[in-house]
N, C-alpha and C positions, 0 to 999 in steps of 0.2 A: 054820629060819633064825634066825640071833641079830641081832639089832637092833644098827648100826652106832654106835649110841650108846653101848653098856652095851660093849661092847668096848673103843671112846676110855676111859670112865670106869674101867675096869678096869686099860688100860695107865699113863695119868695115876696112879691112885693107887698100883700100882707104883713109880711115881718120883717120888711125895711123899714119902710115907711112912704120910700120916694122910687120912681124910677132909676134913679142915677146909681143907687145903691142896690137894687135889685140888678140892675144891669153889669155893674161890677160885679155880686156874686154868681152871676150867670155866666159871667166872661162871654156876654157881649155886647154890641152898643145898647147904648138908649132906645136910639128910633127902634129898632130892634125890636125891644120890651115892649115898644109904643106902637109899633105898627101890630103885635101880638094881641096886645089886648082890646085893641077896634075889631080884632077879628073873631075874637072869644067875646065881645058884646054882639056883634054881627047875626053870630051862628046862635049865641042864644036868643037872641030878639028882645035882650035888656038892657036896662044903662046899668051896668055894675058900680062906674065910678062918678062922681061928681068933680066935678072940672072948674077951675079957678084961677086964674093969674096968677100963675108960680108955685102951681100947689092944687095937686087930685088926691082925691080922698076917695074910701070905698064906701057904696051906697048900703041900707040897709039890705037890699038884694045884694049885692059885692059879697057880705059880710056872710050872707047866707050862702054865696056859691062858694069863696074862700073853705067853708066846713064839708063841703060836699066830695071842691075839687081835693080837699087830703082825703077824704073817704077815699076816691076812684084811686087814686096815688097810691095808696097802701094796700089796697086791694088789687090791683096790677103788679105790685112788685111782689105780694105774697103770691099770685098764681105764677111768675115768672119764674119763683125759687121751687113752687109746686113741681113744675118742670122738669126742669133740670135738675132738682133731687132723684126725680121719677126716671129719668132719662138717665142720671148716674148710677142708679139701682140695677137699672139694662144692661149695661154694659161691662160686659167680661172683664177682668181684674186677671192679670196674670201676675201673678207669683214665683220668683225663680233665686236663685244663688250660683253661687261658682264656689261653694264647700258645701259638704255633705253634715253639718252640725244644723247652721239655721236650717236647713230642712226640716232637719229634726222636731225643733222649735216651729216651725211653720203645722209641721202634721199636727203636733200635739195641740196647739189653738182650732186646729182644722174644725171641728166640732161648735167652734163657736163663731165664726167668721161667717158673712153673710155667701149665698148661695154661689153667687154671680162671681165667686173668687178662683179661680183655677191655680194650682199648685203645680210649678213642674217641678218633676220628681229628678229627673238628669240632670247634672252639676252644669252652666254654663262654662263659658269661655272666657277667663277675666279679661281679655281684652276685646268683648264683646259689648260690654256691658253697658257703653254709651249709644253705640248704634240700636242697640235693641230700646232701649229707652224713649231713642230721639224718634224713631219709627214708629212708638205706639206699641210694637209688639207684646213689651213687657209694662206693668205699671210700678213695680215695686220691685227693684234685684238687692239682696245681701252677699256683702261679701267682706274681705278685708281692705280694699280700699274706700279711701274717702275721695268721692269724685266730683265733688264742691266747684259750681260753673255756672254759667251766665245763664243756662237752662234745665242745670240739675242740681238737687239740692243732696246731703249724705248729713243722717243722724249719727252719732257713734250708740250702740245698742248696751253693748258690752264686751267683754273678755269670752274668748272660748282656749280652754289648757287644756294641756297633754297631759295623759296619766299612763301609768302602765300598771296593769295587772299581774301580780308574780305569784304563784305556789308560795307557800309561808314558810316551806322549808329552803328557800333556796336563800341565799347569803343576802342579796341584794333585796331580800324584802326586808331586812330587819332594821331598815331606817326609815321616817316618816318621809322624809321626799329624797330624788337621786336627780341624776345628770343622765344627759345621753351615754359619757365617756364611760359610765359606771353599767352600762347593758352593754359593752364589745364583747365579741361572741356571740351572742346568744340568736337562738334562731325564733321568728315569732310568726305569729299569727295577725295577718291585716285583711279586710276586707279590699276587694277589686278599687271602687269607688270613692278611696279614701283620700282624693281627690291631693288639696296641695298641701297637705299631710306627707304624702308620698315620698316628695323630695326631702321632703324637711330630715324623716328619718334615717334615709337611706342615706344622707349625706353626713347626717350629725350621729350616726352610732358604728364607729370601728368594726368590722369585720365579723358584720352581724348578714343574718340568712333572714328572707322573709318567705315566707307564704303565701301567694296572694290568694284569695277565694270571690269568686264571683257570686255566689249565694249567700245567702244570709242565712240560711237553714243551715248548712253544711260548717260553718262557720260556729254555728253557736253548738252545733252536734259535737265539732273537734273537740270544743272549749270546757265541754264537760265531761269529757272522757280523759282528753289531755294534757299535758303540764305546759305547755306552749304557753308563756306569754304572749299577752293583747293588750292592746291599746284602747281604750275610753278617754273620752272629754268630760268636763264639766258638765255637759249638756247630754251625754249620754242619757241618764235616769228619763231624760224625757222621752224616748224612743217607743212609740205606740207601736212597733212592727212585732207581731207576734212572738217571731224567731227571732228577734235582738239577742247578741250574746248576753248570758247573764252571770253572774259571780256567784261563789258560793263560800262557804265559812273557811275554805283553806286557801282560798284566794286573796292577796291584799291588794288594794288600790292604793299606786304611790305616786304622787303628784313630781312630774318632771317641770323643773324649775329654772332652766335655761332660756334665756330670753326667746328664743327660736321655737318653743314649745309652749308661746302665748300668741294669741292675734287677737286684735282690735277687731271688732264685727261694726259694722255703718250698712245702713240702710241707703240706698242711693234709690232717687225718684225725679219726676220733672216738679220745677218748681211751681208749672200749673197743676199738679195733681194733688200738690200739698193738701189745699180741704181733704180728700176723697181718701187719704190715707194715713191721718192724724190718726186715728181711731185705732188703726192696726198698728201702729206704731204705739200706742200709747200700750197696746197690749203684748207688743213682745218687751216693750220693757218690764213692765210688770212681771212676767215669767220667766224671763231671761237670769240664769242659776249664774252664782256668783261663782268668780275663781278661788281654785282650793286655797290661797290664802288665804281668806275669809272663814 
């Protein structure tokens, strides 16, 4: 077996010309280079180079191991990437957020994402989100911050908006978009889950009643019985769950246009995983629904 080093050293000073300059792009000495390749003539039991006062050249055997030694070169670095491709394919991919929308977005690609990818379905904890990371536990978290750092990196994805659904006879649906201030009063319909949503409304609409519901079944049962306004996002349409609430011809969707009522989504990941997750990234953008501006 020839040492993967005196092979590199061998093919390098092929396309130097000289030791002095293969030893520089080696970053290391000379004698270095020179005590390398007496030991690759050695173990072969040839003269590879022709030797001259102030100047070695390679023999026509030189010239012939030179084509060989990139043979083995390229051939070891493609079974190394075989590897570790194989070896990244193994290994579980965890999937998670701290809002309940990318999830949404996560399920719906679900179908096309390789095997080895785990989805979790519970919202995390936004101040989670670097430990879980840095630990390995998670490989990929979405959320609204961008957690950009010495060992994690954050895409921004897209926009995810607030909308609310209103009966068409009621005053406030008869304009294309409204404000929080413009729902006080009214009492609505929210899912348990609806994560940091939660505060956003309770704080931002006057002396309004909520609902909460821990099912999704029960939720989308009320919704089409009852006049209760609900809330949807931009990204709702993508919700694969059977029981998703759903809308009907005397409902309108009216886009809430308060800046409190939009978030920035970023992908946050370790900057070593970047290869392993370009790919899923390049696919929530792609399906990632634009805000109701648009």
């Amino acid at each position: 077996m020839l040492d993967n080093y005196l092979l590199e050293e061998l093919v390098v000073f092929s396309k130097t010309g000289t030791l002095a300059l293969a030893a520089e792009q080696l970053h290391v000495t000379q004698p270095t280079v020179t005590r390398g390749m007496k030991k690759l003539e050695s173990e072969l039991g040839t003269h590879l180079f022709d030797r001259q006062p102030n100047r070695i050249t390679l023999t026509e055997t030189g010239k012939l191991a030179v084509k060989e030694a990139e043979k083995l070169i390229s051939a070891n670095k493609e079974a190394i990437e075989r590897i570790q491709n194989f070896d990244r394919s193994q290994r579980v991919m965890r999937f998670g957020s701290t809002l309940p929308g990318p999830i949404i977005v996560l399920n719906y690609l679900k179908k096309d994402l390789p095997g080895n990818i785990k989805i979790k379905e519970n919202q995390l904890k936004p101040d989670s989100i670097t430990t879980r990371l840095n630990s390995g536990e998670y490989t990929l978290i979405l959320s609204n911050q961008n957690l950009s750092s010495t060992t994690i990196e954050s895409q921004y994805i897209g926009i995810e908006q607030l909308a609310i659904n209103l009966n068409k006879s009621m005053e406030q649906a008869n304009q294309p978009t409204t404000k929080f201030a413009n729902l006080k009063d009214l009492s609505f319909l929210v899912p348990a889950n609806v994560g940091l949503w939660r505060n956003i409304i309770q704080q931002s609409i006057p002396n309004a009643k909520f609902f909460y519901q821990e099912q999704h079944s029960a939720l989308s049962e009320i919704i089409k019985y009852a006049d209760f306004p609900y809330f949807t996002t931009n990204v709702s349409p993508l919700d694969t769950v059977g029981d998703a609430p759903v809308r009907n011809g005397s409902i309108s969707q009216i886009p809430i246009i308060d800046g409190n009522a939009k978030m920035n989504i970023y992908v946050n990941y370790l900057s070593v995983e970047k290869n392993r997750v370009k790919n899923i990234i390049d696919q929530l953008l792609s399906v990632w629904p634009d805000d109701f501006s648009h």
